[in-house]
C-alpha positions in Angstrom: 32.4 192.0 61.5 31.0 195.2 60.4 32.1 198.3 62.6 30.2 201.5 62.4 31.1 204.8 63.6 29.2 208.0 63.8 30.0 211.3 61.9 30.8 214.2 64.5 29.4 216.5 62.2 26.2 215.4 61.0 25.7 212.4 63.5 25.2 209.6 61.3 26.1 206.2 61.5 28.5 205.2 58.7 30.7 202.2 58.1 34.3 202.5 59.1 35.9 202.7 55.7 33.3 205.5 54.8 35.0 207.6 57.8 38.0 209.9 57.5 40.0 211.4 60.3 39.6 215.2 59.7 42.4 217.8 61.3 39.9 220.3 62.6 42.1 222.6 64.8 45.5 222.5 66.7 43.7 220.6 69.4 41.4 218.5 68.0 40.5 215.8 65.6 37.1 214.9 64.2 36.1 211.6 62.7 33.5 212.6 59.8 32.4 211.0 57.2 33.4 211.1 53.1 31.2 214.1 52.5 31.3 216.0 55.7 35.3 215.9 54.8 35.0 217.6 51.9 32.5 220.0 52.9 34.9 220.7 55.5 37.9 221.0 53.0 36.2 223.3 50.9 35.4 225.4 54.0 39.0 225.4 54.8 40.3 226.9 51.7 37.9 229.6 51.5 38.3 230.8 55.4 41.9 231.0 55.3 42.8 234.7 55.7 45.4 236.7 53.7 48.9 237.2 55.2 48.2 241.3 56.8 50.8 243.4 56.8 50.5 246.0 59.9 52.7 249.1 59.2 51.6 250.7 62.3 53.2 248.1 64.6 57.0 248.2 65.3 58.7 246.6 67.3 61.1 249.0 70.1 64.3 247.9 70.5 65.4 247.1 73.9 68.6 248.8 75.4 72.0 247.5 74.7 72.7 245.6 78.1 74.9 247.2 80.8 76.4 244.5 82.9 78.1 245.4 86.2 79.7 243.1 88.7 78.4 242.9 91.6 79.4 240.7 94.9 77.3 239.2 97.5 79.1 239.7 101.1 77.0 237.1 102.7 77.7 234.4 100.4 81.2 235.6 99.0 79.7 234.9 95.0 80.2 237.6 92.5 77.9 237.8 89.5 77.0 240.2 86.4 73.7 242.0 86.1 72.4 244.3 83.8 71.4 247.3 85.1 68.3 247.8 82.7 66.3 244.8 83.4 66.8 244.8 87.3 64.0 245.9 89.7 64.9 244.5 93.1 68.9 243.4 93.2 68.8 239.9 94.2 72.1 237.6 94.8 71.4 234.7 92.3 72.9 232.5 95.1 71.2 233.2 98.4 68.5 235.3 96.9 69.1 237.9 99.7 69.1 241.8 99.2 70.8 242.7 102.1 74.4 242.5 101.3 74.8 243.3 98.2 77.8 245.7 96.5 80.1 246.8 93.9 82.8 244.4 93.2 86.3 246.3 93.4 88.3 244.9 90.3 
């Protein structure tokens, strides 16, 4: 019982021992045969780029957090939120805007 299976590269039919399972990207797989492999290997060593150092990029670093309690008179919960991420003040609980104030400590 002879199985054959076809290269996905050069599409032709080899037997099944002659075919190697090649790790062509993240996502995909190819079944090629013996010499598509190592034409494919040898591709792979020459394409892969240098590590590239970017000077001009940095990286901003974000705000230290200011957290302030707030309290939620519709649903009586209290909660901390920081001030610099917020757009629209939201109870975490209810999800309402309406109702919303400082907490007295």
């Amino acid at each position: 019982m002879n199985q054959i299976r076809i290269c996905e590269r050069c599409k032709a039919a080899f037997p099944l021992d002659k075919i190697r399972l090649f790790h062509y990207t993240k996502e995909k797989d190819m079944l090629v045969c013996e010499d598509c492999c190592k034409f494919l290997k040898n591709m792979d060593k020459r394409i892969i780029p240098s590590p590239k150092t970017d000077t001009k990029t940095k990286i901003k670093a974000e705000p230290k957090p200011f957290y302030k309690t707030k309290y939620c008179s519709r649903c009586e919960y209290a909660f901390k939120v920081d001030i610099n991420k917020v757009d629209v003040l939201r109870c975490p609980y209810c999800g309402k805007t309406d109702r919303i104030c400082e907490k007295a400590e």
